[in-house]
C-alpha positions in Angstrom: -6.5 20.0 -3.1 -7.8 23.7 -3.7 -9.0 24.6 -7.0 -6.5 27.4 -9.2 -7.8 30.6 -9.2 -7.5 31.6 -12.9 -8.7 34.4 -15.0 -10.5 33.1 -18.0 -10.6 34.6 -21.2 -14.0 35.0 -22.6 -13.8 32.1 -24.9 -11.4 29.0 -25.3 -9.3 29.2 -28.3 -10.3 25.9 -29.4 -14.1 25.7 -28.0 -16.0 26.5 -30.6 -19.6 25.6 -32.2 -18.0 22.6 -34.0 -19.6 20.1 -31.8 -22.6 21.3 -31.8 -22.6 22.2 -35.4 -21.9 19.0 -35.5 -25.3 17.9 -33.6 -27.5 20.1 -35.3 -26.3 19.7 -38.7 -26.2 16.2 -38.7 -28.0 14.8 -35.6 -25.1 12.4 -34.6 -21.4 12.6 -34.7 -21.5 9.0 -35.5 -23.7 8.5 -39.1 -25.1 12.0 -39.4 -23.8 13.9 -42.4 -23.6 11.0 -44.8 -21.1 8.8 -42.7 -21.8 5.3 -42.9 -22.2 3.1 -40.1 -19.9 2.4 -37.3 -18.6 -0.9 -37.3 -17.0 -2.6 -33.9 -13.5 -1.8 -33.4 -11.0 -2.3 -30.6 -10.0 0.9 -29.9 -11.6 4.0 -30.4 -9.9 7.4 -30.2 -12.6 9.8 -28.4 -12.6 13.6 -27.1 -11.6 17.0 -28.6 -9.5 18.3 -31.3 -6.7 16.6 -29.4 -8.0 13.5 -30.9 -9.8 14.4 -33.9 -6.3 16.3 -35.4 -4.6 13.0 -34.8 -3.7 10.7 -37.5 -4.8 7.4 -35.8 -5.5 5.4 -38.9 -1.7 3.3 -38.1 -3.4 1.9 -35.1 -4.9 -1.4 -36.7 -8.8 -1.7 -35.8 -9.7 1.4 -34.2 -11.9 4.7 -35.0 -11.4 7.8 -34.4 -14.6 10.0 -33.1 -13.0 13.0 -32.1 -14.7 16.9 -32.4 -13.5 20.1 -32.4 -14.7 21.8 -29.4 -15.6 18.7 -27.3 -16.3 19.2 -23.8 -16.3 16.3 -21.3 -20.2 16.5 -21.2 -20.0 16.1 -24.7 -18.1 12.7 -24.9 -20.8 12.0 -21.8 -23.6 12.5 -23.8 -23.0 10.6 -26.4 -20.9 7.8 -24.7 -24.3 5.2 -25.1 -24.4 5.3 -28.9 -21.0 5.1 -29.2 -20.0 2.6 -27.2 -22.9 0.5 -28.2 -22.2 1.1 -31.9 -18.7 0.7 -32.0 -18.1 -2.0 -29.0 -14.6 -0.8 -27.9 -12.0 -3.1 -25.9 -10.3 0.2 -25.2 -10.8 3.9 -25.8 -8.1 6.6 -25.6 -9.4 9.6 -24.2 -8.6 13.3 -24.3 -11.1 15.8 -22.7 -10.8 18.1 -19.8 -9.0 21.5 -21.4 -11.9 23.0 -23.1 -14.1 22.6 -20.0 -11.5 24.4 -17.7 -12.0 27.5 -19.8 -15.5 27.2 -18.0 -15.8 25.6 -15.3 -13.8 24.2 -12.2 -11.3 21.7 -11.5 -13.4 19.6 -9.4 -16.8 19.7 -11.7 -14.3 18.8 -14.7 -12.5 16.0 -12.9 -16.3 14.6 -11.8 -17.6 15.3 -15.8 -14.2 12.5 -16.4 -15.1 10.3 -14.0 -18.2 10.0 -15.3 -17.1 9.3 -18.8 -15.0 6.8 -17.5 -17.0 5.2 -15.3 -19.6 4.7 -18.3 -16.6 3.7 -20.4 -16.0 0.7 -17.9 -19.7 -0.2 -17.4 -19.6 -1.2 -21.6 -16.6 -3.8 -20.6 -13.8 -1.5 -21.5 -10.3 0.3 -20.4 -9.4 4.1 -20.8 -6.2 5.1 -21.4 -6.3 9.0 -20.6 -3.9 11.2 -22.9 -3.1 14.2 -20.1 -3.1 17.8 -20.5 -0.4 19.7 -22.4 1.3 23.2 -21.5 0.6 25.2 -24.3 2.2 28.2 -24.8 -0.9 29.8 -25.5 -2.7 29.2 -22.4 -0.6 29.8 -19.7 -3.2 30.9 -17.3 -4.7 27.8 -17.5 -1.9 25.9 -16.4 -2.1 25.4 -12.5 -5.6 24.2 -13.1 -4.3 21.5 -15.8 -1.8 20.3 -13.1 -4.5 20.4 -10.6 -6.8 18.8 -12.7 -4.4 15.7 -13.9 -2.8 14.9 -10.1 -7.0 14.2 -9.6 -6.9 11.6 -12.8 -3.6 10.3 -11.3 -4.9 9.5 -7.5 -8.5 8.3 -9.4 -6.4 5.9 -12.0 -4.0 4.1 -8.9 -7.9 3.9 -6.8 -9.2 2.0 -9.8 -6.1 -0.2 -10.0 -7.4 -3.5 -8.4 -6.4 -7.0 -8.8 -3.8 -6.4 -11.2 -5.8 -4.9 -13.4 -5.5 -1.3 -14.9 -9.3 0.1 -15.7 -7.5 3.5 -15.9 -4.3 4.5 -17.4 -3.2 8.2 -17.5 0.3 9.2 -19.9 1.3 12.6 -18.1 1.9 14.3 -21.6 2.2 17.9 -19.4 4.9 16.8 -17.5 6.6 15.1 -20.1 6.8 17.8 -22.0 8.0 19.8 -19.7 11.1 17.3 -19.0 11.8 18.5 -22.7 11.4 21.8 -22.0 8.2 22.1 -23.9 9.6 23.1 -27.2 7.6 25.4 -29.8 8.3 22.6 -32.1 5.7 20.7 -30.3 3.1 22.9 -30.9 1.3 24.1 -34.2 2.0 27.9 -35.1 -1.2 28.7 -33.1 0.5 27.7 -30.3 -2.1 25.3 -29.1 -2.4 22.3 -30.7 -0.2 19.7 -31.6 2.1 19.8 -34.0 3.6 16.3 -36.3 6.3 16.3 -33.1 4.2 16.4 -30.5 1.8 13.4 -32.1 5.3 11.6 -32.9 5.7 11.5 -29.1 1.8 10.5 -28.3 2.3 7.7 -30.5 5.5 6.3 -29.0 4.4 6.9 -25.6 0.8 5.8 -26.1 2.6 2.4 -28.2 4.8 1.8 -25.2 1.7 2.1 -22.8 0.1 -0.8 -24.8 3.0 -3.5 -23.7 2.2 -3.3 -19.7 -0.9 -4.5 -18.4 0.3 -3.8 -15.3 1.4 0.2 -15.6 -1.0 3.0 -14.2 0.6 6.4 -15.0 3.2 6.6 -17.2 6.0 9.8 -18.4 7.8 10.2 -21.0 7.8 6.6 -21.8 8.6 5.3 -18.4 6.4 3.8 -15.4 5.6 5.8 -12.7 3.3 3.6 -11.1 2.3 0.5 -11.2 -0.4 -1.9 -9.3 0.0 -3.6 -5.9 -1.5 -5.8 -3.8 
């Protein structure tokens, strides 16, 4: 698949110097800064602002990790502390849109791939929250759907066995099926607003009762494993 040909803007709206304020302030994301140490949970809740704006403290037994800023590389970087500290069965995932501000399509879909391979290597599953279409970043928009039809083909490869190592929600489309309201958004257009989580949580919830489901919209399979 060829890469989008987009015109970046000098700097992403929501890649900032919070993660690495983060790094130099406190030396670790994880028990720098005061922050007591991470105990084991079963899921953890890792990537960008996506994540870190997202109320996640209804889901029993998980943390939340998220940062500001985050960067596929980022979440790489860090993955052997965190996973070794916190010991997930699962980690939902959200990274990819910052990095397209920078980089390609295919060096951001080999910077996932890494993450999740790494992920799998510590014994656990990914469920991979997909891009959105903001409003605010229309220009990015042919490289998001370029970018998620790679995590789709990767996540049915993985599927083996009737197993689901990989499971990607298509948030963009499904939010297009609703016609991508404003009401989905915050007022700047580019993160999520209570709506837009309300939806995450329903279809992330719904994603939790089939083991067998590899991509799912808008609350519905669109794939599943087969031998």
């Amino acid at each position: 698949m060829a890469e989008a040909q987009i015109r970046r803007p000098p700097t992403h709206p929501n890649h900032g110097p919070r993660w690495r304020d983060w790094m130099l302030a406190c030396g670790s994301i994880l028990v720098g800064c005061g922050r007591p140490k991470p105990e084991p949970v079963e899921v953890l809740f890792a990537g960008d602002s996506d994540i870190e704006g997202w109320n996640t403290a209804r889901y029993a037994d998980s943390a939340n990790i998220g940062v500001g800023g985050a960067v596929c590389r980022d979440t790489r970087e860090t993955l052997d502390d965190t996973l070794g500290m916190f010991k997930p069965q699962a980690v939902v995932l959200v990274c990819g849109e910052n990095d397209l501000w920078e980089q390609g399509v295919r060096r951001t879909f080999n910077d996932f791939s890494a993450v999740v391979e790494r992920i799998h290597q510590a014994g656990a599953s990914v469920i991979y929250m997909g891009t959105k279409p903001e409003p605010l970043t229309a220009d990015l928009h042919s490289a998001y759907r370029d970018y998620d039809a790679l995590i789709r083909g990767h996540a049915i490869d993985l599927a083996q066995d009737g197993s689901t190592p990989l499971v990607m929600i298509d948030v963009y489309t499904a939010f297009e099926a609703l016609g991508n309201p404003d009401s989905l958004y915050q007022n700047d257009r580019l993160h999520l607003s209570r709506a837009g989580y309300a939806l995450w949580h329903e279809w992330l919830t719904t994603a939790w009762t089939d083991e067998y489901c590899i991509v799912w919209e808008s609350g519905r399979c669109q794939a599943v494993w087969e031998q």
